[in-house]
Every structure is written in C-alpha cells, then in structure tokens.
N, CA and C of each residue as an Amber inpcrd file, in Angstrom:
protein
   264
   0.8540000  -1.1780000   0.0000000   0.0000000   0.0000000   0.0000000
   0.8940000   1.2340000   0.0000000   0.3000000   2.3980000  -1.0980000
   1.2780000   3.5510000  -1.0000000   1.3380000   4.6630000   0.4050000
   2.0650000   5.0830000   0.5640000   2.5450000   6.0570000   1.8170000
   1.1690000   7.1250000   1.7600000   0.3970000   7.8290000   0.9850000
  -0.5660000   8.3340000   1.1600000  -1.8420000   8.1020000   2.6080000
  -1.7210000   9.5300000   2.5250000  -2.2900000   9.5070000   3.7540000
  -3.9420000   9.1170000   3.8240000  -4.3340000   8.5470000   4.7200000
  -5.8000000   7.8660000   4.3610000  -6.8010000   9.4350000   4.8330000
  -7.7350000   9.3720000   4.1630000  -8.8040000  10.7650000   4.5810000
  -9.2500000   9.7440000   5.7190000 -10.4770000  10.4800000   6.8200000
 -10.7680000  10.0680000   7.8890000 -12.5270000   9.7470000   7.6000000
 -13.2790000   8.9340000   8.0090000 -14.6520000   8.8350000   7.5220000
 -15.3140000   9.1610000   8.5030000 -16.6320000  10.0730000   8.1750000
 -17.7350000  10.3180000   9.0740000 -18.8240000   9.6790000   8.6810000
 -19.8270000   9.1330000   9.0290000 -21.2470000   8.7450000   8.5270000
 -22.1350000   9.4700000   9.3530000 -22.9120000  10.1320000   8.7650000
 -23.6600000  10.7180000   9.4230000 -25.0090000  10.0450000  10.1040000
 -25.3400000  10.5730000  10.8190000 -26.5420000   9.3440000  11.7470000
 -27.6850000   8.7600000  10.4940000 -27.9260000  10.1370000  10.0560000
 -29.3850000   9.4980000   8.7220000 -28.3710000   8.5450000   7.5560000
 -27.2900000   8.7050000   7.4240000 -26.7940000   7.6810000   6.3340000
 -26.7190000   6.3280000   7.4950000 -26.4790000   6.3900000   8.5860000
 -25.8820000   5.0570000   9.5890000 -26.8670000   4.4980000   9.4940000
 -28.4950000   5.2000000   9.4900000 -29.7240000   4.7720000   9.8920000
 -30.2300000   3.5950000   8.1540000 -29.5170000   4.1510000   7.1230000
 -29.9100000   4.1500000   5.9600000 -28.7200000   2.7940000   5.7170000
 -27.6920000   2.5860000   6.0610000 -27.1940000   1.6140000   6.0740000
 -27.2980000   0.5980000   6.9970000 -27.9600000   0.4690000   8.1960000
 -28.8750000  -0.7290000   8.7820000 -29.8100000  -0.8000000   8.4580000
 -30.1600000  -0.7070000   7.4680000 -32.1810000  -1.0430000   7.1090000
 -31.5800000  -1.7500000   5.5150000 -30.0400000  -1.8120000   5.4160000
 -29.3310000  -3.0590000   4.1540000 -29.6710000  -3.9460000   4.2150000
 -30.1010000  -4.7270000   3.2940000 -29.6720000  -6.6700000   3.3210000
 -28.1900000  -6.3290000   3.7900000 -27.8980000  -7.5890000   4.4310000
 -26.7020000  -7.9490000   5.0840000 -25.6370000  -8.2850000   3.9860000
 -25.4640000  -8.7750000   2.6780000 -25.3880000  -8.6150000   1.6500000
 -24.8810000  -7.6070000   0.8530000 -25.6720000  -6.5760000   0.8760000
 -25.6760000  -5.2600000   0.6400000 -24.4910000  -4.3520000   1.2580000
 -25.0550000  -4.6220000   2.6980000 -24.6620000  -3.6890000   3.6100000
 -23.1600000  -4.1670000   3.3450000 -22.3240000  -5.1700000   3.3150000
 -21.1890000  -5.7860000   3.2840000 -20.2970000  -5.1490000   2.4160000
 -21.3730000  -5.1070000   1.3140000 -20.1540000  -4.4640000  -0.1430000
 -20.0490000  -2.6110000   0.3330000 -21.2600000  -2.4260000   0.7720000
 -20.8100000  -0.8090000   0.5560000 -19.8940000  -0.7230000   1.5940000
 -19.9580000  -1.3600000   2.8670000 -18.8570000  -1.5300000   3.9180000
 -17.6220000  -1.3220000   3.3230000 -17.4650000  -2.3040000   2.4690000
 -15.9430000  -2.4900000   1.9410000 -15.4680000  -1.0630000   0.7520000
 -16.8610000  -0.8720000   0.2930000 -16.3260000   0.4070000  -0.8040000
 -16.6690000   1.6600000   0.2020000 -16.8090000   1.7940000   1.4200000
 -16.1270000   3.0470000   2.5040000 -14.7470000   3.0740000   2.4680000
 -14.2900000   1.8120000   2.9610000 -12.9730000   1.6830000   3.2980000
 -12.3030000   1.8850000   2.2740000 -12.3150000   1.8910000   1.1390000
 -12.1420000   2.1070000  -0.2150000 -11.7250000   3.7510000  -0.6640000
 -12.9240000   4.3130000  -0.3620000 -13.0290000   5.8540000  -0.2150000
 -12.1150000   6.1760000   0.6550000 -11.8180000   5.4560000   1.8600000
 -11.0680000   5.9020000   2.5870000  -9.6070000   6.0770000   2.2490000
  -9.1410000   5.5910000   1.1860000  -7.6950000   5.5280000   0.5580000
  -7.7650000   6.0090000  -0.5540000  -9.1550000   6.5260000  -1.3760000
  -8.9720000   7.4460000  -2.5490000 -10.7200000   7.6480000  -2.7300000
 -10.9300000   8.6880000  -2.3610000 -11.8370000   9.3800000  -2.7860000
 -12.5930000   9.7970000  -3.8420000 -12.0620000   9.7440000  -5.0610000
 -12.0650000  10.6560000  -5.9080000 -11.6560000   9.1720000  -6.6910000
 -12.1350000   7.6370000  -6.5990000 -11.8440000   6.6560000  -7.3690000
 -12.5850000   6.4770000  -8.8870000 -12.3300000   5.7960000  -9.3750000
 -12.8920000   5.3520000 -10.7700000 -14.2640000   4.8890000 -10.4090000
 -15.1190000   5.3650000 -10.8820000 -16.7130000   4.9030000 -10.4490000
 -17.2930000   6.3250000 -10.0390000 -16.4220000   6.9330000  -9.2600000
 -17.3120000   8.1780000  -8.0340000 -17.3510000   9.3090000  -9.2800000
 -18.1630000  10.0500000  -8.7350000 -19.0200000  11.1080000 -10.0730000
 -19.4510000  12.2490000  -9.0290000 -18.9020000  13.5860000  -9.7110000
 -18.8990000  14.5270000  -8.7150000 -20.9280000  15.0320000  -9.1800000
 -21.8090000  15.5890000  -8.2660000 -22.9750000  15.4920000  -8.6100000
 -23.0520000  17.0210000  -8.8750000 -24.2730000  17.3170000  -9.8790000
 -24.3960000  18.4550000 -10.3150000 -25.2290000  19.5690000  -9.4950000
 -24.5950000  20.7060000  -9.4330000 -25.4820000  21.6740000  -7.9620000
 -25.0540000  21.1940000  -6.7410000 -24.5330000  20.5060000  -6.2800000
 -23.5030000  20.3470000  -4.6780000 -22.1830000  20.0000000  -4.8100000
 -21.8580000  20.0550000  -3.9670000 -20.2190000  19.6370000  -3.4850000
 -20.4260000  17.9690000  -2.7530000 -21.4440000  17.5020000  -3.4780000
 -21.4770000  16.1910000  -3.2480000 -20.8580000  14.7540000  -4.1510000
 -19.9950000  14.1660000  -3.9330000 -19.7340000  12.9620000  -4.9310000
 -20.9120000  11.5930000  -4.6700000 -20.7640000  10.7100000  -5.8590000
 -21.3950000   9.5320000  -5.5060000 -20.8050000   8.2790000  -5.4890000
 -20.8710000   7.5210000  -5.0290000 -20.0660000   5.9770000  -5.4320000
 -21.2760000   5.2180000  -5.3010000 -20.8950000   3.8620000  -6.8430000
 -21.5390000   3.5380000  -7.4070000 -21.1280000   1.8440000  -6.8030000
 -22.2810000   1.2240000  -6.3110000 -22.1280000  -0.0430000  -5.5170000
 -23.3920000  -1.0580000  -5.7240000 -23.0630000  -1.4850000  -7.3360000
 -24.1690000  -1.9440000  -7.9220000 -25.6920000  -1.3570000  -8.2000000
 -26.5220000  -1.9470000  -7.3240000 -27.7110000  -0.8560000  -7.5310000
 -27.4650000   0.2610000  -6.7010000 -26.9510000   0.6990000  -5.7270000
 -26.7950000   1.3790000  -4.0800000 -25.5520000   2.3200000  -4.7080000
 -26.0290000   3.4030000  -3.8190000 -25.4350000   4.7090000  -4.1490000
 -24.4110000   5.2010000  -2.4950000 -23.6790000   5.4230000  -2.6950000
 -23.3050000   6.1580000  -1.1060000 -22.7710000   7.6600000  -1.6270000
 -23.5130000   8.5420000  -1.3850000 -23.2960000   9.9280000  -1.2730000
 -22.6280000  10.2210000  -0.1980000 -21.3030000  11.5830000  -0.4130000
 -20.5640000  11.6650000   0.0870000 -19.7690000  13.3090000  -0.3300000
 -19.1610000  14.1140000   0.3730000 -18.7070000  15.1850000   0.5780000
 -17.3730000  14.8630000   0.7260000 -15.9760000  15.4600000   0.3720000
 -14.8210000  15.6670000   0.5830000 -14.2680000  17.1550000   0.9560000
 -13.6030000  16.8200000   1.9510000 -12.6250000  17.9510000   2.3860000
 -11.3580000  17.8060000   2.5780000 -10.7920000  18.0350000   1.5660000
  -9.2130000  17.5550000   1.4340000  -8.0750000  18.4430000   2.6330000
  -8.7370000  19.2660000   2.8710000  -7.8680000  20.2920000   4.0020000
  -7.7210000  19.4300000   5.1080000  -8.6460000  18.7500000   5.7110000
  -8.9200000  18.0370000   6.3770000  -8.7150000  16.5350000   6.1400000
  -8.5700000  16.0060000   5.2190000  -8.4700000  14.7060000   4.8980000
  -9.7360000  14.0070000   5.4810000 -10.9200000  14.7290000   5.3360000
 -11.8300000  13.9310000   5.6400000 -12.5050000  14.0310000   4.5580000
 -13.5510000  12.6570000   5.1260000 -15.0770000  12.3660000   4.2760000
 -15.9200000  12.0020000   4.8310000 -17.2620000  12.6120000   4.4400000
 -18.9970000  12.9490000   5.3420000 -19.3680000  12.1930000   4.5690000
 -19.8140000  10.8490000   4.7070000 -20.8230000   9.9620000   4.1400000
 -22.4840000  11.0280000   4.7330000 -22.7170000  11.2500000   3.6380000
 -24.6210000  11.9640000   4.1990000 -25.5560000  10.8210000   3.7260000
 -25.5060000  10.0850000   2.4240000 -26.2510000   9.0410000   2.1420000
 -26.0020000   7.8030000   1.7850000 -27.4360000   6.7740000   2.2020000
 -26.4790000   5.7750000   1.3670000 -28.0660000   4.6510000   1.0530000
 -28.0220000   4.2270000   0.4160000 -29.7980000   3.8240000  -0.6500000
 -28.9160000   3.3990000  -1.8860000 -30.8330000   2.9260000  -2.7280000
 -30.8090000   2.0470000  -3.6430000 -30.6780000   3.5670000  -4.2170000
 -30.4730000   3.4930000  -5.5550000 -30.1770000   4.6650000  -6.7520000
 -31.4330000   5.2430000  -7.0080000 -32.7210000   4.5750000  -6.9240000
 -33.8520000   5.1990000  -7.2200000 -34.1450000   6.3440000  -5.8300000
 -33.8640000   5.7540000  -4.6760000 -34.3290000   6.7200000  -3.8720000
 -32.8890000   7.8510000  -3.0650000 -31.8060000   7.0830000  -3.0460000
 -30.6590000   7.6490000  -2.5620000 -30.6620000   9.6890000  -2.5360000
 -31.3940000  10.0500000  -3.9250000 -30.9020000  11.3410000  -3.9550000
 -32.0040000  12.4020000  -3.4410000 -33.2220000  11.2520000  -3.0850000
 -34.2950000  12.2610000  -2.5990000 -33.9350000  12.9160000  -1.5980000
C-alpha cells in the first residue's frame, strides 16, 4: 500500500440509519467500498454530482453519497440507498 495519507470517515446518523435497514449482503459491499473511499476518494466509479459539493459511489444498484474535504483529509458519508431513492 502507497505512503498516502488515508482521509478520515464520518457517517452521518441518517446515512448510519440508511445503512442498517441493508440486506446484510448489501450492507457488506458498501462496507468495503467506505474503506475504499477511505484511501482514494475521488476513485474510478465516483461522479462529482451536479449543484452540490457532493460525490457519488456507485455499488451496484446502491449509491453512497458523500462530501470531501481535502484540508482536512476527511469524508462525510450523508447518504447511502438504492439509486432510485438515494438522492431524494
């Protein structure tokens, strides 16, 4: 693994709430594509969204919306849903 520094993850309570109401299944993969984010942000898949400072990552049907602050080396998970409802 390269020397880069890992950003730090927040989930916010309504995304925490939105990722226990997963199939277990589900919930597993986006688990693993946090930790993911957590070593590059800004990966192949993620799509910066139009009108916010929000990105998305793309986890089959399931979306995890997400904010970066590179000053900080952090990242605000705000959502996380199937693609049909994720952006309401």
């Amino acid at each position: 693994m390269s020397s880069a520094r890992r950003y730090q993850v927040n989930i916010k309570r309504p995304a925490e709430r939105e990722m226990d109401a997963l199939p277990r299944e589900v919930f597993d993969r986006v688990s693993r594509a946090i930790l993911l984010l957590e070593i590059e942000p800004r990966r192949q898949g993620s799509k910066k969204l139009r009108g916010t400072e929000s990105y998305r990552y793309r986890v089959g049907r399931y979306r995890i919306v997400y904010t970066i602050d590179d000053a900080a080396h952090s990242i605000e998970i705000v959502g996380v849903g199937h693609r049909r409802e994720v952006y309401r």
